[in-house]
C-alpha positions in Angstrom: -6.3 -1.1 -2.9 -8.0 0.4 -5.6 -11.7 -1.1 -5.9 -14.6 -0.9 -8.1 -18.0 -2.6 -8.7 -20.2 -2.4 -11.8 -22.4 0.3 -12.7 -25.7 0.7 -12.1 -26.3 2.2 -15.6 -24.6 -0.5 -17.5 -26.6 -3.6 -19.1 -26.0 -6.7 -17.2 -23.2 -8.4 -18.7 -22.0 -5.4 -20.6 -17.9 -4.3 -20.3 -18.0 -1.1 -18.1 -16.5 2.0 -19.8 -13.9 2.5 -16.6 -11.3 -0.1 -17.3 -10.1 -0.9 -13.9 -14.0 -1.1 -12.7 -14.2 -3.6 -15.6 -11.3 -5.2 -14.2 -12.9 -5.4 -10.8 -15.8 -6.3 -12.0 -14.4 -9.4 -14.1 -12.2 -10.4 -11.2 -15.6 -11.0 -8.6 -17.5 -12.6 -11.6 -14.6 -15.2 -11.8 -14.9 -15.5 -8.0 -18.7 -16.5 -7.9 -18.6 -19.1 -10.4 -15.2 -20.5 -8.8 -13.0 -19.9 -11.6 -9.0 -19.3 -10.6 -8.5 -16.1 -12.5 -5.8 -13.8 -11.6 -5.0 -10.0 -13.6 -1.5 -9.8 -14.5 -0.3 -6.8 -16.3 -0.2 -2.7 -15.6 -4.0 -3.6 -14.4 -2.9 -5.9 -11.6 0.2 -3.8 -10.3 -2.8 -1.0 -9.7 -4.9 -3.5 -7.6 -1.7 -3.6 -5.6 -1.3 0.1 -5.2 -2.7 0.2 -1.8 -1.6 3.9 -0.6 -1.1 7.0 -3.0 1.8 6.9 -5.6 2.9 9.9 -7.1 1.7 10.6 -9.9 4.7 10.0 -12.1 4.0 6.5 -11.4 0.1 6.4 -12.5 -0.8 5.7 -15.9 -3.3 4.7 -18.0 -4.6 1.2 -19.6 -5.4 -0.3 -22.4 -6.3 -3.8 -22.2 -7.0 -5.8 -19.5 -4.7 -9.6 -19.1 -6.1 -12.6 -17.0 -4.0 -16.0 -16.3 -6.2 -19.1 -15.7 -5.7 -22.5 -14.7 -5.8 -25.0 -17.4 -8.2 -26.7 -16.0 -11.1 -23.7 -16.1 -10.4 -23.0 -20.2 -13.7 -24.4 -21.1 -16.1 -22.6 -18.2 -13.9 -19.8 -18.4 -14.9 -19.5 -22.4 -18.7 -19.3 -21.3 -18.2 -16.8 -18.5 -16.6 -14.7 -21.0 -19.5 -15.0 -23.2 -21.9 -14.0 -20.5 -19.8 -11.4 -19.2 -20.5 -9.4 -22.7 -17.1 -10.7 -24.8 -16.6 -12.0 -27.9 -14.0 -14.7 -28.6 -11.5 -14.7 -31.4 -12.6 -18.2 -32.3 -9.8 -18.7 -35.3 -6.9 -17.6 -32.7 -8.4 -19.7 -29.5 -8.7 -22.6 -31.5 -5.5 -22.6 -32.9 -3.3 -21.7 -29.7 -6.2 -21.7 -27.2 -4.0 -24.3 -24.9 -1.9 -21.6 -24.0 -3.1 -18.2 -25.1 -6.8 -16.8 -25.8 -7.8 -13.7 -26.9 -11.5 -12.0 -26.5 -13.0 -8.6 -27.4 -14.9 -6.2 -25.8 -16.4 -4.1 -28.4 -18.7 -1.8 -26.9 -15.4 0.0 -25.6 -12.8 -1.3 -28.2 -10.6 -2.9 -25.9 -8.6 -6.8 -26.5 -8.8 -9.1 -23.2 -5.6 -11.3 -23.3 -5.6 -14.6 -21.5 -2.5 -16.5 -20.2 -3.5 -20.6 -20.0 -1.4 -22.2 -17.0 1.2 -19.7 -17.1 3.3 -16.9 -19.1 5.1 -16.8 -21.5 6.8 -13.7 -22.9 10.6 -13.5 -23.5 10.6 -16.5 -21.1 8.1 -18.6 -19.4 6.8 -19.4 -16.1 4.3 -22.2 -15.1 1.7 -20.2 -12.5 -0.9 -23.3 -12.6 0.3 -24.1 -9.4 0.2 -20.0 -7.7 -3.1 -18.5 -8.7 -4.2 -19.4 -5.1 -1.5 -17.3 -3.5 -3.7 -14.0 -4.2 -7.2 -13.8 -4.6 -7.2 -10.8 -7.0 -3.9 -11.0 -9.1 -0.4 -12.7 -9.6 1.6 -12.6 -6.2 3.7 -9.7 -5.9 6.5 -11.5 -6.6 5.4 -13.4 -10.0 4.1 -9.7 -11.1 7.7 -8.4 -10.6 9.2 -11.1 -12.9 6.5 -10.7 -15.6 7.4 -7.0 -16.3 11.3 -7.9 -15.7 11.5 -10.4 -18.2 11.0 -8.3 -21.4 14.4 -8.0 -23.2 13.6 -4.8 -24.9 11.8 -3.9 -22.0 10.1 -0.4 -22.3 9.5 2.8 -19.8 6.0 1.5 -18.7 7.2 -1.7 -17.8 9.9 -0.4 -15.8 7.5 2.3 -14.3 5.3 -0.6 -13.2 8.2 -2.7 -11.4 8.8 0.7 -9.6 5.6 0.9 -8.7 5.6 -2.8 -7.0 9.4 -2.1 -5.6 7.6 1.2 -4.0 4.9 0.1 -2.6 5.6 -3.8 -1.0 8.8 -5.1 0.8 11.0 -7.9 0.2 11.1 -10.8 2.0 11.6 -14.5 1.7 8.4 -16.4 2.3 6.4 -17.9 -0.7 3.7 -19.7 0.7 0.2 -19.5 1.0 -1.0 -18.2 4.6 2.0 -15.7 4.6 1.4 -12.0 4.2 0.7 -11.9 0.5 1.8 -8.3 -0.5 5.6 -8.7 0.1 7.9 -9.8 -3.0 9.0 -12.9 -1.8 12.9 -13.0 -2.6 12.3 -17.0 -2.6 10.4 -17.2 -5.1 12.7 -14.5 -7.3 15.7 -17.1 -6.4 13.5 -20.1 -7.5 12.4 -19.0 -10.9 16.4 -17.5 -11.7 18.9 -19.8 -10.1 17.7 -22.6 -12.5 17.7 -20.5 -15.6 20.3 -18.2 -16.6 17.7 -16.5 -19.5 15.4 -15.5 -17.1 18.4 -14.9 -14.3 20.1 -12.2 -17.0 17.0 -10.3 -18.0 15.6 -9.7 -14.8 19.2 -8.5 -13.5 20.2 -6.3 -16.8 16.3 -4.3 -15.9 16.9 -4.6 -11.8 19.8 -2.1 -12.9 17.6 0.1 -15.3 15.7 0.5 -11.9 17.7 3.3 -9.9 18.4 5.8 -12.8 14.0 5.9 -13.8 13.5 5.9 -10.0 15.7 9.0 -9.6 13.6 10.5 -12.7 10.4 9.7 -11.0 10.5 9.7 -7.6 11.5 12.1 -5.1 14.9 11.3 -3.0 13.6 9.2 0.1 11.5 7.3 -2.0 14.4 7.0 -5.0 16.6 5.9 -2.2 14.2 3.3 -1.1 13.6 1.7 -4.2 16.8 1.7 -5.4 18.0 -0.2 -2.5 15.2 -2.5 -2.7 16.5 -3.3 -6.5 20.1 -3.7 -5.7 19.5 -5.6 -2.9 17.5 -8.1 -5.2 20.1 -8.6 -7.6 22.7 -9.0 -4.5 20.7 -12.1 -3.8 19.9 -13.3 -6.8 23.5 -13.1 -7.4 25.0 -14.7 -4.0 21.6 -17.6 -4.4 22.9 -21.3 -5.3 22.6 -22.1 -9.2 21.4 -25.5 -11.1 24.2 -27.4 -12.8 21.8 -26.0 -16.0 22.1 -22.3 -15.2 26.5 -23.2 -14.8 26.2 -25.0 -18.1 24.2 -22.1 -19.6 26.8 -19.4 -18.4 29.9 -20.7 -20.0 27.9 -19.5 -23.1 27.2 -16.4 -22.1 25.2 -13.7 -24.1 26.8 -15.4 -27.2 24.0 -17.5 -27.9 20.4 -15.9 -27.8 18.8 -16.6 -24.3 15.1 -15.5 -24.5 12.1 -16.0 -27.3 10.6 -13.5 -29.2 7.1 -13.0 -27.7 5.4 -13.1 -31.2 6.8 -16.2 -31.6 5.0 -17.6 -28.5 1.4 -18.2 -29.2 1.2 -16.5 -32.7 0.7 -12.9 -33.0 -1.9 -11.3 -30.8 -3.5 -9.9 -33.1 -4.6 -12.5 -35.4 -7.7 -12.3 -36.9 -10.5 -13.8 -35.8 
């Protein structure tokens, strides 16, 4: 796991320079003032690294995204302020039960804050998981944020290798379990009652084997290809809601996810 503390030559409460130390150093802040705040994004699948990659796998960053319980908004606001970030007060007031956005001007970088859960090209209440890692999303819940983008692009995919590569898959979803497996249970949970979220994550589980062959060498290709297909085989043979039957007489003839603008307003609103 990939770890990182603040540095010495940095004012307190100051963004560090070195993303993922900032990251890290955000993450332990949240911790000491008892504030359920989990990373999602390309941020959190690096925390989850956890041996060597190949570097066809690694890239860069260039904002940093938090989920918090709805519960924390208002402390979390202050820590934010104390932590050296400045809110986009017109955008947080306005949509600020779901989404908030801060800045961290010293390095030019947008922090982008998920309220009670995420919502993208579909949605998923996490107010009830942040405990089941003490750093990020579980492994699982990151797999289906970067598989539910429609028009889903070569870093996302590159990240859901990345998690397919480095943790297996196995059923449990509970907390106490070993928390860096992708828990097929919870993959089932989240698509056997929604067809939406049950055909994007299938059409980009079989984008998966082609970029894996691309970027990874043959043993590990082989590996994570199976790993994908055998995700969709279960998603596939799992039990579906009288909803997701409903939903698949109508097939892809009707529009099945949201636009993400569309969800929260624009991120980039003006403060």
């Amino acid at each position: 796991m990939t770890t990182a503390g603040p540095s010495s030559a940095s004012p307190p409460g100051a963004p560090l320079a070195d993303i993922e130390a900032e990251a890290a150093r955000l993450i332990s802040a949240f911790a000491t003032r008892g504030l359920a705040v989990r990373l999602v994004g390309g941020l959190a699948v690096a925390r989850h690294r956890h041996r060597d990659v190949p570097a066809t796998l690694r890239r860069t960053y260039g904002d940093i995204d938090l989920v918090i319980h709805p519960k924390d908004g208002k402390a979390f606001k202050s820590a934010m302020v104390d932590l050296g970030y400045a809110p986009n007060v017109r955008f947080n007031n306005m949509r600020g039960d779901r989404r908030m956005l801060f800045t961290d001007e010293p390095n030019g970088r947008k922090l982008d804050v998920f309220v009670g859960g995420f919502q993208m090209c579909h949605s998923m209440d996490l107010a009830g998981r942040l405990s089941l890692h003490p750093e990020t999303l579980s492994p699982a819940d990151l797999l289906l944020t970067k598989l539910q983008i429609v028009e889903v692009n070569r870093k996302d995919l590159t990240d859901a290798l990345t998690i397919l590569l480095t943790h297996e898959v196995a059923p449990p979803d509970v907390r106490g379990a070993d928390p860096d497996h992708v828990s097929s249970d919870r993959l089932v949970e989240v698509t056997s009652g929604d067809w939406g979220w049950y055909t994007t994550v299938t059409d980009n589980l079989a984008r998966l084997p082609e970029l894996a062959a691309e970027l990874l060498p043959g043993p590990e290709a082989t590996a994570v290809t199976d790993r994908a297909r055998g995700i969709a085989d279960t998603l596939s043979a799992a039990p579906k809601s009288l909803k997701w039957r409903a939903r698949n007489t109508v097939g892809r003839r009707m529009t099945w996810f949201d636009l993400p603008d569309e969800i929260g307003g624009p991120i980039d609103a003006q403060p």
